[in-house]
NUPANU-179510 format. One record per residue: residue in three letters; x negated, y, z negated of N, C-alpha, C, O, CB in turn; residue number from 1. Coordinates in steps of 0.05 Angstrom, whole numbers, plus 5000, padded with zeros to 4 digits. Atoms other than C-alpha are relative to their C-alpha. Glycine has a CB too. Example, Ala and Ser with C-alpha at 12.3 -4.5 7.8 and 13.67 -1.06 7.14 Angstrom:
// residues 2
rec aa = ala n_c1 = 4982 n_c2 = 4976 n_c3 = 5000 ca_c1 = 4754 ca_c2 = 4910 ca_c3 = 4844 c_c1 = 4982 c_c2 = 5024 c_c3 = 5000 o_c1 = 4961 o_c2 = 5024 o_c3 = 4987 cb_c1 = 5020 cb_c2 = 5001 cb_c3 = 4975 i = 1;
rec aa = ser n_c1 = 5016 n_c2 = 4976 n_c3 = 5001 ca_c1 = 4727 ca_c2 = 4979 ca_c3 = 4857 c_c1 = 5015 c_c2 = 5022 c_c3 = 4986 o_c1 = 5005 o_c2 = 5044 o_c3 = 4982 cb_c1 = 4991 cb_c2 = 5009 cb_c3 = 5029 i = 2;
//
This chain:
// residues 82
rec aa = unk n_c1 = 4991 n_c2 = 5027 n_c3 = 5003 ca_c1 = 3188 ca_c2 = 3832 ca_c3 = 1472 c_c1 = 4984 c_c2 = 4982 c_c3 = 5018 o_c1 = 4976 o_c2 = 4989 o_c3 = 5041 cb_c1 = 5030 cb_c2 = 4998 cb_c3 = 5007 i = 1;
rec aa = unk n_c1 = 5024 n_c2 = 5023 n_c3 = 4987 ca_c1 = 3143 ca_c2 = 3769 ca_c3 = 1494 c_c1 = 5021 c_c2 = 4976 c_c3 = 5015 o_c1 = 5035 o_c2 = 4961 o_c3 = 5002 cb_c1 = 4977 cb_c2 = 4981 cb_c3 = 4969 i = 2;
rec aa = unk n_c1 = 4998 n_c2 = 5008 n_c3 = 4983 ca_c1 = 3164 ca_c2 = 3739 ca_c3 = 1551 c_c1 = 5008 c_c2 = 4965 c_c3 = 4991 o_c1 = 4995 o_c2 = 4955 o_c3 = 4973 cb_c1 = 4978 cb_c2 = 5010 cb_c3 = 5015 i = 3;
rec aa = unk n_c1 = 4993 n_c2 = 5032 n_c3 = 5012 ca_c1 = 3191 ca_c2 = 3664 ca_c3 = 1537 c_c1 = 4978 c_c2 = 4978 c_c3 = 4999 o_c1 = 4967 o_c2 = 4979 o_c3 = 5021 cb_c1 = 5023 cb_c2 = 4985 cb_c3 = 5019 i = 4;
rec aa = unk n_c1 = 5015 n_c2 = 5017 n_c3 = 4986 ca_c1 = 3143 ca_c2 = 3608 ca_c3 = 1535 c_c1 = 5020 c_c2 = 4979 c_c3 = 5014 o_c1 = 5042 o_c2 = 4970 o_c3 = 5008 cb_c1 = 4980 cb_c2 = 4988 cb_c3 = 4983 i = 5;
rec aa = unk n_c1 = 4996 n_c2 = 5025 n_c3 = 4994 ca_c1 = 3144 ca_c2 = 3558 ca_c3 = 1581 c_c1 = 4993 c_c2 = 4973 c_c3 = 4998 o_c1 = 4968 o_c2 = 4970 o_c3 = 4999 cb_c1 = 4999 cb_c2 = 5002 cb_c3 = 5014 i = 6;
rec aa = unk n_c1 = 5011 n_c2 = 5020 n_c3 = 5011 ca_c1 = 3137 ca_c2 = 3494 ca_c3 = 1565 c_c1 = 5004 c_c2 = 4964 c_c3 = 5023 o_c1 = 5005 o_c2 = 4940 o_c3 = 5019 cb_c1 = 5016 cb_c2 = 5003 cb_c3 = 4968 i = 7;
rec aa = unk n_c1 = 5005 n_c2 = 5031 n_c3 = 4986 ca_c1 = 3139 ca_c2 = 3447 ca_c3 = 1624 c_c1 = 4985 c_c2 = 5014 c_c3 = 5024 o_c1 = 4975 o_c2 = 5036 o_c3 = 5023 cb_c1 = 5032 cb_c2 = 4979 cb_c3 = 5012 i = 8;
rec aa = unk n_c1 = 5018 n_c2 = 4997 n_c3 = 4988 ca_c1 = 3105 ca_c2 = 3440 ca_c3 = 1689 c_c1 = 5030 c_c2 = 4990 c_c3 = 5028 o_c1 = 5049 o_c2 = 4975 o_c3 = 5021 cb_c1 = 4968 cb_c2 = 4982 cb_c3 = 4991 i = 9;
rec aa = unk n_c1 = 4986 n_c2 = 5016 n_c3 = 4985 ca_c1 = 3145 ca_c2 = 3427 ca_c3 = 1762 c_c1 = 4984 c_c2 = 4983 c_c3 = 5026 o_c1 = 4960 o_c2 = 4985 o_c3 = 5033 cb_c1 = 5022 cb_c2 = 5018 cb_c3 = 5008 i = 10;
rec aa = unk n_c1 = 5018 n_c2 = 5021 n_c3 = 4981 ca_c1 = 3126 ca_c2 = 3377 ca_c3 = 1813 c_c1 = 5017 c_c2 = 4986 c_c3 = 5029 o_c1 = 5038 o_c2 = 4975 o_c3 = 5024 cb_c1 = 4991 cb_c2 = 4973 cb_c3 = 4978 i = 11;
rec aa = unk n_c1 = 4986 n_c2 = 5010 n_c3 = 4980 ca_c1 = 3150 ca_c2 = 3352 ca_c3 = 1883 c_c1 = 5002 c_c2 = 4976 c_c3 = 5006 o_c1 = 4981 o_c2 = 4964 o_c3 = 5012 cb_c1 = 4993 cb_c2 = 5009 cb_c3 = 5017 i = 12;
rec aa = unk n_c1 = 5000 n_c2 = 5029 n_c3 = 4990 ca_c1 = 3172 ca_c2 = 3287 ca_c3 = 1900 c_c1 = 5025 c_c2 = 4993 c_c3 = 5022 o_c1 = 5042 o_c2 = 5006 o_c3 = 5034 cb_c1 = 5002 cb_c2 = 4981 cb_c3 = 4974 i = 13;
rec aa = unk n_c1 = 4983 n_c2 = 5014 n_c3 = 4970 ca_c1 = 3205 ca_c2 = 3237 ca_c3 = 1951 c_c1 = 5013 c_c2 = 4984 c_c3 = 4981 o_c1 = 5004 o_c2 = 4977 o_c3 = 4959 cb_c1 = 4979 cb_c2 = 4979 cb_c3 = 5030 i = 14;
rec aa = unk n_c1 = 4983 n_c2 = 5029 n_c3 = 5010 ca_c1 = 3262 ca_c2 = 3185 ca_c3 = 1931 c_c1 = 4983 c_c2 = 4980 c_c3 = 5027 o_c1 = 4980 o_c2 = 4984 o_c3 = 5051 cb_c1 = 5048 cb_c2 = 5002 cb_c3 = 5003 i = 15;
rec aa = unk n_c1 = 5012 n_c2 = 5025 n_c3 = 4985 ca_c1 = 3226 ca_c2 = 3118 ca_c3 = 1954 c_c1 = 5029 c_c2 = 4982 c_c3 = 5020 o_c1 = 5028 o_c2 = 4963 o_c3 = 5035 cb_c1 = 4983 cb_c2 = 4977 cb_c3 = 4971 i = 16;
rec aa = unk n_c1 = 4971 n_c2 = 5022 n_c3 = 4983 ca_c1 = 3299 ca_c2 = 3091 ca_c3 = 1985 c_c1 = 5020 c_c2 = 5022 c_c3 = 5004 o_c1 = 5019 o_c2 = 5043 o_c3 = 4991 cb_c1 = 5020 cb_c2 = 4969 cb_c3 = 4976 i = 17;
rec aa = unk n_c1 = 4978 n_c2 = 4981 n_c3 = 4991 ca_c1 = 3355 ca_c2 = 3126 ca_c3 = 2013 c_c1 = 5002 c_c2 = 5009 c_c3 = 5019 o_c1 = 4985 o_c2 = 4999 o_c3 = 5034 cb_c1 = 5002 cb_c2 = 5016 cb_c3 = 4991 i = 18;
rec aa = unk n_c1 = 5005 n_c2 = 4986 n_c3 = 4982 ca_c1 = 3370 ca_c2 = 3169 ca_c3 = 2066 c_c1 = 4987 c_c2 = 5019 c_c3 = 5009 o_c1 = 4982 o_c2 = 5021 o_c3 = 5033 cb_c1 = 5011 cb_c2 = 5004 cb_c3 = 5004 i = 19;
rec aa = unk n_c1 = 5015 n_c2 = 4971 n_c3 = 4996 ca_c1 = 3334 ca_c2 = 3234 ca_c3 = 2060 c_c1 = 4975 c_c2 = 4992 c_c3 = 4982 o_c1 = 4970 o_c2 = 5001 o_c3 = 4960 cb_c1 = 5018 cb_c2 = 5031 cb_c3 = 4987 i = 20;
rec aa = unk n_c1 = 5024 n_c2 = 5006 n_c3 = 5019 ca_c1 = 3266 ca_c2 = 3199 ca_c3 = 2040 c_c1 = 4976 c_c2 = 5024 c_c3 = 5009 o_c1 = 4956 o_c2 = 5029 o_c3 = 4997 cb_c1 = 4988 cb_c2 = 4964 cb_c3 = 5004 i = 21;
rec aa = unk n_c1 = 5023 n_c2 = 4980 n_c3 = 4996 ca_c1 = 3226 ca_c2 = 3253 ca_c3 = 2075 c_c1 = 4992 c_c2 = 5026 c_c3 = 4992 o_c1 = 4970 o_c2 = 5036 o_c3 = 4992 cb_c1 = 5000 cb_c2 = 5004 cb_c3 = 5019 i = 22;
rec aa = unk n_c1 = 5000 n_c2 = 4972 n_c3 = 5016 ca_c1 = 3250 ca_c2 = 3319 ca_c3 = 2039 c_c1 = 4988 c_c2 = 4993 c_c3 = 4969 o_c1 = 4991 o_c2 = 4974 o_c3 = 4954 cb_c1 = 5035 cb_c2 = 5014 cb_c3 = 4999 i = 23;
rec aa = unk n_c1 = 5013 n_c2 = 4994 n_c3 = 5034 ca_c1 = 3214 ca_c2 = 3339 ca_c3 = 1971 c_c1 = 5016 c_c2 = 5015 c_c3 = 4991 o_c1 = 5024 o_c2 = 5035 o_c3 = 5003 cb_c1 = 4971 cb_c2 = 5015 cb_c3 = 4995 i = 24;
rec aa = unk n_c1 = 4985 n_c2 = 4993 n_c3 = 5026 ca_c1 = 3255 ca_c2 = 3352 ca_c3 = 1910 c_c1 = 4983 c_c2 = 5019 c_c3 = 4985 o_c1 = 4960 o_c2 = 5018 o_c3 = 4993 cb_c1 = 5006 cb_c2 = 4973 cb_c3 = 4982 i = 25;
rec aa = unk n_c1 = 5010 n_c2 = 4988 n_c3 = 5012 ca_c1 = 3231 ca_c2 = 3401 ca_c3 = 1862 c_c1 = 5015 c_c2 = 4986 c_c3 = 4970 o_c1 = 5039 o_c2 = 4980 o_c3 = 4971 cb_c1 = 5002 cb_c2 = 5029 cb_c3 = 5011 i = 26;
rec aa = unk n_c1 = 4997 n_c2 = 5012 n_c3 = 5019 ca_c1 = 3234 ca_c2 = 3372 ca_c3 = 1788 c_c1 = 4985 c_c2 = 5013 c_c3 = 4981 o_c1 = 4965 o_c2 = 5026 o_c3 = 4987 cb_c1 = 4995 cb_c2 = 4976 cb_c3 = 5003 i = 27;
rec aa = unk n_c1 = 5026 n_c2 = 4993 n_c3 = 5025 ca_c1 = 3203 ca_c2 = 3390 ca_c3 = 1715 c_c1 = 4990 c_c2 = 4980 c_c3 = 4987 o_c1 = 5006 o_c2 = 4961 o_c3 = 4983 cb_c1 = 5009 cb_c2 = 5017 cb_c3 = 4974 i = 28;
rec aa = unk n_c1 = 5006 n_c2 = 5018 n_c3 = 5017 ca_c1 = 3165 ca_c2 = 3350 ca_c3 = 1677 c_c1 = 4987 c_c2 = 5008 c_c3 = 4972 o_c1 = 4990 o_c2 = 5033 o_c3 = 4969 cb_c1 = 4984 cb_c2 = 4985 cb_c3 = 5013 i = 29;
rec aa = unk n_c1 = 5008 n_c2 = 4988 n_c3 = 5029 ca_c1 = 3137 ca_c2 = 3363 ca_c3 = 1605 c_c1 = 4966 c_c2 = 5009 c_c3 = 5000 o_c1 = 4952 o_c2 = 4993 o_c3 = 5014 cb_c1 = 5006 cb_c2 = 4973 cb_c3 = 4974 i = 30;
rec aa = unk n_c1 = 5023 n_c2 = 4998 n_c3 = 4994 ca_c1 = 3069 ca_c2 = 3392 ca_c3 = 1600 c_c1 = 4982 c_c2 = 4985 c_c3 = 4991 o_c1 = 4960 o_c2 = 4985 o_c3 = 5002 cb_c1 = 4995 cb_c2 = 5018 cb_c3 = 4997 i = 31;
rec aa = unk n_c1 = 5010 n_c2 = 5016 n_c3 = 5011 ca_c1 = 3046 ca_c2 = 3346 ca_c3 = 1559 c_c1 = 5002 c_c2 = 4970 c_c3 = 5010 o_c1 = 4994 o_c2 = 4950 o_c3 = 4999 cb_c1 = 5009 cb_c2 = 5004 cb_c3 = 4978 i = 32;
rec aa = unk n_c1 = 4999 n_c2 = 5029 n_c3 = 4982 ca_c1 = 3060 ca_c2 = 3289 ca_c3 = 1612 c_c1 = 4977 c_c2 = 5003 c_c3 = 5014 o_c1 = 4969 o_c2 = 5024 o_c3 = 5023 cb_c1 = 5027 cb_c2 = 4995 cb_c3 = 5021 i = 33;
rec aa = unk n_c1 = 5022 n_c2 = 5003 n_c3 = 4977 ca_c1 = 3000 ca_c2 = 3262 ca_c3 = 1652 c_c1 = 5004 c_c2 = 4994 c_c3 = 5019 o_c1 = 4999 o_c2 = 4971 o_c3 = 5026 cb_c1 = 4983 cb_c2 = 4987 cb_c3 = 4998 i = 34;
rec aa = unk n_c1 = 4983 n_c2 = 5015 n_c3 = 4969 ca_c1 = 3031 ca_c2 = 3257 ca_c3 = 1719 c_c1 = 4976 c_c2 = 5010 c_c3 = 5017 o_c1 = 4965 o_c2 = 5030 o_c3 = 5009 cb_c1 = 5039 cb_c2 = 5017 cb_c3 = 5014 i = 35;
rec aa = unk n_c1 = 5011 n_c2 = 5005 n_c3 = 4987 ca_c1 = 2986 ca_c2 = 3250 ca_c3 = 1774 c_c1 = 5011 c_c2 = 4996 c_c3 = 5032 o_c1 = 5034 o_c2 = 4987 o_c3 = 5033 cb_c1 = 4991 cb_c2 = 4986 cb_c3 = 4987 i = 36;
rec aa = unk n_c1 = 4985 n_c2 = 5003 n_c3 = 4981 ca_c1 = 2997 ca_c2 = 3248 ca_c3 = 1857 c_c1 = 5000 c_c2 = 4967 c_c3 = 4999 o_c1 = 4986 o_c2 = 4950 o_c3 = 4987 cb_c1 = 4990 cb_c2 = 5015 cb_c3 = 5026 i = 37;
rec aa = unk n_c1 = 4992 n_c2 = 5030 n_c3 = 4993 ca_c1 = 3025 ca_c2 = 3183 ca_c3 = 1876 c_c1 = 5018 c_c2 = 4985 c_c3 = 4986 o_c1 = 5032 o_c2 = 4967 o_c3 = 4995 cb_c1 = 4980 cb_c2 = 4984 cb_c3 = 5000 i = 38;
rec aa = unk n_c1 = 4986 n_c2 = 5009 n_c3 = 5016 ca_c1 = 3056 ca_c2 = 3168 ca_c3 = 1816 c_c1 = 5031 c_c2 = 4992 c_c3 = 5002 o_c1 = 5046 o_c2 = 5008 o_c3 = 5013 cb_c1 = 4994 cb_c2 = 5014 cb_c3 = 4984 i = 39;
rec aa = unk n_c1 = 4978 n_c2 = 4996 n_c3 = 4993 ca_c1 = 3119 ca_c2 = 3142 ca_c3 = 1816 c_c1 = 5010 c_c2 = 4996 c_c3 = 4974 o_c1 = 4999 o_c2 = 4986 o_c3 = 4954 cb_c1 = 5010 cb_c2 = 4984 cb_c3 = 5022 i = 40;
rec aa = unk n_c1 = 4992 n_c2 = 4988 n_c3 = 5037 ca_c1 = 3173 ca_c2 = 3166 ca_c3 = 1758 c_c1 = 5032 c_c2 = 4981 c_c3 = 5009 o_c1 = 5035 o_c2 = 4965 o_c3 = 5028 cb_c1 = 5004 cb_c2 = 5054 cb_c3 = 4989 i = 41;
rec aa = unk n_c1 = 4965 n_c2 = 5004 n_c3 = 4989 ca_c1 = 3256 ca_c2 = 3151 ca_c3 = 1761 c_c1 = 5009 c_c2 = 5024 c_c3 = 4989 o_c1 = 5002 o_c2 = 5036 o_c3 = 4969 cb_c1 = 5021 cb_c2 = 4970 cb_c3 = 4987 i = 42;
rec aa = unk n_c1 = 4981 n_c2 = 4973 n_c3 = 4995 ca_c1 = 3298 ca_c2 = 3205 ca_c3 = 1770 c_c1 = 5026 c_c2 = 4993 c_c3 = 4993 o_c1 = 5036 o_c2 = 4975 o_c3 = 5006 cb_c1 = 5001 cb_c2 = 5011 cb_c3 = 5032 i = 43;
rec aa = unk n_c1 = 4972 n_c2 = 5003 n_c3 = 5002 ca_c1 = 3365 ca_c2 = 3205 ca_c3 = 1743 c_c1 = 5013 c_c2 = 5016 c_c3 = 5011 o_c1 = 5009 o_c2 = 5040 o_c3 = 5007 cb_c1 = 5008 cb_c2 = 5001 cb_c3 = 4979 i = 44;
rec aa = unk n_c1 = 4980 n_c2 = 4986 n_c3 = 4990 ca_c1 = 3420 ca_c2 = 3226 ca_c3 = 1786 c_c1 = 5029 c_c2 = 4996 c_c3 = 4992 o_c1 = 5039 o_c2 = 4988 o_c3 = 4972 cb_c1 = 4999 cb_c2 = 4997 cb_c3 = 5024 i = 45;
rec aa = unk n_c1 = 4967 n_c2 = 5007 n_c3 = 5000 ca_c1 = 3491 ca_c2 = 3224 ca_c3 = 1800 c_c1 = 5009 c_c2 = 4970 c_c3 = 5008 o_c1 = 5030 o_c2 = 4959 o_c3 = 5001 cb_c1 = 5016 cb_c2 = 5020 cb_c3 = 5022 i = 46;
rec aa = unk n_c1 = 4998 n_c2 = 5021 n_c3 = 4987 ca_c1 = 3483 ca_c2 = 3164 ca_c3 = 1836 c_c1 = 4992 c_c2 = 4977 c_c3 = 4985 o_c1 = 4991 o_c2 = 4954 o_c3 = 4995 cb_c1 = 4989 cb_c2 = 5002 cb_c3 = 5022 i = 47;
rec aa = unk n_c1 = 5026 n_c2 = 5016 n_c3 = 5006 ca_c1 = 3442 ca_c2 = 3132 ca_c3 = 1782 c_c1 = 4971 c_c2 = 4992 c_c3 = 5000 o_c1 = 4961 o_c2 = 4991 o_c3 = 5023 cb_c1 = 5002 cb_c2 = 4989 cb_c3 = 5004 i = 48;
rec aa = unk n_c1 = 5030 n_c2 = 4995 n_c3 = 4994 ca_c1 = 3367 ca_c2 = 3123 ca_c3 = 1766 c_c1 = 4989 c_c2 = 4992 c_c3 = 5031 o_c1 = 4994 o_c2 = 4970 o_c3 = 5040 cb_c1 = 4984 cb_c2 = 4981 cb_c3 = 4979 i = 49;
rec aa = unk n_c1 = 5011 n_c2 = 5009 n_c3 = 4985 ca_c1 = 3329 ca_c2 = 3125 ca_c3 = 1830 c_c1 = 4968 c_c2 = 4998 c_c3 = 4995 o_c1 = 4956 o_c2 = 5005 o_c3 = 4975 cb_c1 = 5008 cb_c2 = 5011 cb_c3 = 5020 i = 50;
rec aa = unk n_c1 = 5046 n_c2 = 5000 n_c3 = 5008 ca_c1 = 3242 ca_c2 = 3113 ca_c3 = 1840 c_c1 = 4992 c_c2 = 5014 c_c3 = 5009 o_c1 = 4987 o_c2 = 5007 o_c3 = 5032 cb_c1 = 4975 cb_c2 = 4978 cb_c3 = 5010 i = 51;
rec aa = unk n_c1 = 5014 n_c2 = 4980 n_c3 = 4979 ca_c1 = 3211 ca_c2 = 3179 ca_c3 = 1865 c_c1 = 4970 c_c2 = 4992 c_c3 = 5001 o_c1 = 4960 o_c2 = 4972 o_c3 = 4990 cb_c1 = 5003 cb_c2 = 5035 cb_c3 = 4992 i = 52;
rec aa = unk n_c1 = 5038 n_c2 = 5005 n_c3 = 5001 ca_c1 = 3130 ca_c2 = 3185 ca_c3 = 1877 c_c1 = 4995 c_c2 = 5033 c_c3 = 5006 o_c1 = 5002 o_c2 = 5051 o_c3 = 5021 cb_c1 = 4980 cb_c2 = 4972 cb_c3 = 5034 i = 53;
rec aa = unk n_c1 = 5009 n_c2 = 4967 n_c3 = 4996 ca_c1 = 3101 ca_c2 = 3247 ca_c3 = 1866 c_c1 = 4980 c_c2 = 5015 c_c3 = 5023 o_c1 = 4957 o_c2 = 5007 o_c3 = 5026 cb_c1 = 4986 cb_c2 = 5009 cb_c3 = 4975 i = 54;
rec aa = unk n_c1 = 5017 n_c2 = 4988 n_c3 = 4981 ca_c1 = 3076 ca_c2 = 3293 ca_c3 = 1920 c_c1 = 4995 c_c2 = 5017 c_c3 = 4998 o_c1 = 4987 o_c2 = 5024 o_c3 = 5021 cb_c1 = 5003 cb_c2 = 5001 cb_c3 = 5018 i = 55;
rec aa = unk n_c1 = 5007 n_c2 = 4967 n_c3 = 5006 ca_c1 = 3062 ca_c2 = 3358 ca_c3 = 1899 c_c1 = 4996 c_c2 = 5004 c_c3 = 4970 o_c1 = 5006 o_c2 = 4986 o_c3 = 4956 cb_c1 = 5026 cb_c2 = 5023 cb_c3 = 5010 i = 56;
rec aa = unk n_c1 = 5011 n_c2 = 5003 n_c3 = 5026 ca_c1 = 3036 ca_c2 = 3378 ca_c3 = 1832 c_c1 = 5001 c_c2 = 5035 c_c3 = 4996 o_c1 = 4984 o_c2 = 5047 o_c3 = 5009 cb_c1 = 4966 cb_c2 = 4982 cb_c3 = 4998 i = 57;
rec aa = unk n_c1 = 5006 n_c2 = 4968 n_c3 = 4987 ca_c1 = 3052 ca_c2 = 3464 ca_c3 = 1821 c_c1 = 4988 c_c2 = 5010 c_c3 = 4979 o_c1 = 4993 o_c2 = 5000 o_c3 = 4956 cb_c1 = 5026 cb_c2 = 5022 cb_c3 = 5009 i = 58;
rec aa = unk n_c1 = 5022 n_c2 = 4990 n_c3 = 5013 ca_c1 = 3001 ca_c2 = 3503 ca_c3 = 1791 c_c1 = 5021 c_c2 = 5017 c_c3 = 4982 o_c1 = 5028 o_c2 = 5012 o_c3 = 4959 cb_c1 = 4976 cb_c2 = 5017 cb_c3 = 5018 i = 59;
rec aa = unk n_c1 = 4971 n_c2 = 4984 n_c3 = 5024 ca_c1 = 3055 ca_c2 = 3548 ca_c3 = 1758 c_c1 = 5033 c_c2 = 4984 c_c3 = 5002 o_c1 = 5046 o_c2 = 4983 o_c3 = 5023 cb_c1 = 5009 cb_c2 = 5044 cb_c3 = 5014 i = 60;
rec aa = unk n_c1 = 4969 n_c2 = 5001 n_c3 = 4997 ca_c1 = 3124 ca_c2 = 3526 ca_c3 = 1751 c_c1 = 5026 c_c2 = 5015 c_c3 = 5018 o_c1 = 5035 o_c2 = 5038 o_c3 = 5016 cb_c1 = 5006 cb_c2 = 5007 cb_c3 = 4978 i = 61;
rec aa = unk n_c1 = 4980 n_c2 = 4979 n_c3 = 4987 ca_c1 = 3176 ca_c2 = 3540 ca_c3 = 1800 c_c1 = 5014 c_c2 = 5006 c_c3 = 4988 o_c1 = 5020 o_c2 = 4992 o_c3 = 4969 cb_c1 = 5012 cb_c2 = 4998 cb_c3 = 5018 i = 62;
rec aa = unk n_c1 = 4988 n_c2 = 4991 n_c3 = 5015 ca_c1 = 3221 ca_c2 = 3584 ca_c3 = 1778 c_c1 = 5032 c_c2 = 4986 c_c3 = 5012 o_c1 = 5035 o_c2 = 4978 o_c3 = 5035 cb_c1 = 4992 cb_c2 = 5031 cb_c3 = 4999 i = 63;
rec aa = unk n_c1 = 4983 n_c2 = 5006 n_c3 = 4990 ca_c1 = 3294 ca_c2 = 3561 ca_c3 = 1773 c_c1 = 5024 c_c2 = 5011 c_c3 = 5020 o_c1 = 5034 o_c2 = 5033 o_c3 = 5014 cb_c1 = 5004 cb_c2 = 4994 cb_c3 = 4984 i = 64;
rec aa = unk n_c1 = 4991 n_c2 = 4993 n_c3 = 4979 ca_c1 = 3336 ca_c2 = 3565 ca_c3 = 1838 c_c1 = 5029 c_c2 = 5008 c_c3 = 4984 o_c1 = 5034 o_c2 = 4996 o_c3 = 4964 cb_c1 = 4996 cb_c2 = 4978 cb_c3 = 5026 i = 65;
rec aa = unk n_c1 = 4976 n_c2 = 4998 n_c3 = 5016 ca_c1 = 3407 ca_c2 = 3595 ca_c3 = 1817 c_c1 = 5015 c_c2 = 4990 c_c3 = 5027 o_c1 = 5036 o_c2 = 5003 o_c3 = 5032 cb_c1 = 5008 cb_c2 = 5032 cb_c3 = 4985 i = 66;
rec aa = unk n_c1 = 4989 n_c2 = 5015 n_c3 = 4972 ca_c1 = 3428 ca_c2 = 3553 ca_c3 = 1886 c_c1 = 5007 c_c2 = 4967 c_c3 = 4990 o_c1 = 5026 o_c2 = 4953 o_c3 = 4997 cb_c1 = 4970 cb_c2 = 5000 cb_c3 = 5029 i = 67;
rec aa = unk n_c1 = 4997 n_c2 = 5028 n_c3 = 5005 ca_c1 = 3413 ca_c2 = 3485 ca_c3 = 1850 c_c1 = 5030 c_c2 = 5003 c_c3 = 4983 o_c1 = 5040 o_c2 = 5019 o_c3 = 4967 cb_c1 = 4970 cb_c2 = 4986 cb_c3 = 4982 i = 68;
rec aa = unk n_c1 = 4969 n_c2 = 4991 n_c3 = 5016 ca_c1 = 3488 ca_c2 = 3460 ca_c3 = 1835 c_c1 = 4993 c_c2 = 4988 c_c3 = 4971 o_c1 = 5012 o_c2 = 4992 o_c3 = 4955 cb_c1 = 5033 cb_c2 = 4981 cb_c3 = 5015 i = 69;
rec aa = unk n_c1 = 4991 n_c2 = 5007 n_c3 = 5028 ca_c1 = 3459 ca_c2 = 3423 ca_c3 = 1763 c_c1 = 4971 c_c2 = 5013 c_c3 = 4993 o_c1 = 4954 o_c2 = 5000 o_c3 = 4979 cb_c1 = 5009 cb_c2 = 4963 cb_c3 = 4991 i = 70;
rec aa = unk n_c1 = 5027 n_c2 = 4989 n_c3 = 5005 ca_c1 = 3397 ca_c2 = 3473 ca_c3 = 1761 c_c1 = 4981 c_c2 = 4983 c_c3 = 4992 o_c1 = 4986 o_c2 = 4960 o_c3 = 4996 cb_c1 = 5001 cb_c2 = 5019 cb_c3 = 4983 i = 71;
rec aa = unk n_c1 = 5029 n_c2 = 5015 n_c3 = 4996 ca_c1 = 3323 ca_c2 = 3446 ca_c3 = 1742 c_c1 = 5002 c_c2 = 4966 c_c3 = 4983 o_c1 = 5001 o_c2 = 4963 o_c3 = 4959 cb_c1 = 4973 cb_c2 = 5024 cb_c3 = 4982 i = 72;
rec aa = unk n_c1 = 4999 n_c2 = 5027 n_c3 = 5003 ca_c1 = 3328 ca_c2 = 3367 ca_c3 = 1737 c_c1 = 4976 c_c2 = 5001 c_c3 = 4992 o_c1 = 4959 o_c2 = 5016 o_c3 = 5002 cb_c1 = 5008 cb_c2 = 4981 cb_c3 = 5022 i = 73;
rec aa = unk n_c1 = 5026 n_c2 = 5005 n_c3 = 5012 ca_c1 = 3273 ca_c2 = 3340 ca_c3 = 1690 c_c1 = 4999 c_c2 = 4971 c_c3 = 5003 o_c1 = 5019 o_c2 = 4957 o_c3 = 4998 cb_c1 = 4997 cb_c2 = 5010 cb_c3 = 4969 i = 74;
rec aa = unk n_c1 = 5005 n_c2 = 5031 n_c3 = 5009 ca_c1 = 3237 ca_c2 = 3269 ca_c3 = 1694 c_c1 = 4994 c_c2 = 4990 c_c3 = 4976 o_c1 = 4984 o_c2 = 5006 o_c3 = 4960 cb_c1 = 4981 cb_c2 = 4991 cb_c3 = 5011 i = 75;
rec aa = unk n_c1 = 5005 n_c2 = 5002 n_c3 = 5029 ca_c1 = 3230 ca_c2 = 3229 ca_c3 = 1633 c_c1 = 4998 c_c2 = 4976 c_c3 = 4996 o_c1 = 5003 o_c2 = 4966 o_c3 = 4974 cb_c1 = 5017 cb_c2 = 5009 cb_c3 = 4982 i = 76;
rec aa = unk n_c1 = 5006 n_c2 = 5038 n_c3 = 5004 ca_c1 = 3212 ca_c2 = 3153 ca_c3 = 1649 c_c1 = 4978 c_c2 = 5000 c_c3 = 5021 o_c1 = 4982 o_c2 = 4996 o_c3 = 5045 cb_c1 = 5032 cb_c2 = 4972 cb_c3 = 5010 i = 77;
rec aa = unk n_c1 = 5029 n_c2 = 5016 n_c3 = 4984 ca_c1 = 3151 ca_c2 = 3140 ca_c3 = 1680 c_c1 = 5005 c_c2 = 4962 c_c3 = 5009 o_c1 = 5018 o_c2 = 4946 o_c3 = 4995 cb_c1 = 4968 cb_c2 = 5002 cb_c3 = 4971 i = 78;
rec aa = unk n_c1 = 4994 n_c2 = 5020 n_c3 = 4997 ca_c1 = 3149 ca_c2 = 3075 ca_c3 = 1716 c_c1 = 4984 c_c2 = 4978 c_c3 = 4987 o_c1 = 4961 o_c2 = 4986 o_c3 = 4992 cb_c1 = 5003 cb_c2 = 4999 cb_c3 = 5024 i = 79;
rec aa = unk n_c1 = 5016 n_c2 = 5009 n_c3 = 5010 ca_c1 = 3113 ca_c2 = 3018 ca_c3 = 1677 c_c1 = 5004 c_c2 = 4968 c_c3 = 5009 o_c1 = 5025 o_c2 = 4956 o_c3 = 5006 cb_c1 = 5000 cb_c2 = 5009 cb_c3 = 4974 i = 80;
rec aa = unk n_c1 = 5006 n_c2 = 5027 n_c3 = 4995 ca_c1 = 3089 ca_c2 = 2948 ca_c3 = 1702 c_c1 = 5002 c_c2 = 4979 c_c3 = 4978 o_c1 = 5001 o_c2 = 4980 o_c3 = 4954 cb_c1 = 4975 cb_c2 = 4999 cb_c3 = 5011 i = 81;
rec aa = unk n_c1 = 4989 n_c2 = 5019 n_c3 = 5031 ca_c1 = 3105 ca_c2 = 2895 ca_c3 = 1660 c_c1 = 4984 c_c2 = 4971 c_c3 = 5009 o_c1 = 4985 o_c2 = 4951 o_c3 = 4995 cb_c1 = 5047 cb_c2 = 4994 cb_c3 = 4996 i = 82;
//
């Protein structure tokens, strides 16, 4: 049996506001997204969309933590200047 594909990519980032702006988040994004460092995406939480900026970029996908309480959060809005 063949192993699942995967089909996204994960990536580290900071929330730009808040209290814990210095810890990195682990997130997925689609592989077919062009995300880049610096970038900044919004993150939907519990709290409501926040603005992260990406700092890490992982060559393989981390695998999912069975610790996270809403397991692997995906981005899906890029930020766009208007």
């Amino acid at each position: 049996m063949k192993p699942a594909k995967i089909n996204y990519n994960t990536v580290g980032v900071r929330f730009l506001d808040g209290h814990n702006i210095a810890k990195v988040y682990t997130y997925g994004v689609r592989k077919s997204g062009k995300i880049h460092l610096g970038q900044e995406l919004v993150a939907d939480t519990a709290r409501g969309p926040a603005l992260v900026a990406v700092v890490r970029i992982d060559k393989t996908p981390t695998p999912v933590n069975p610790e996270w309480p809403r397991g692997l959060q995906f981005l899906t809005r890029k930020v766009v200047e208007l």
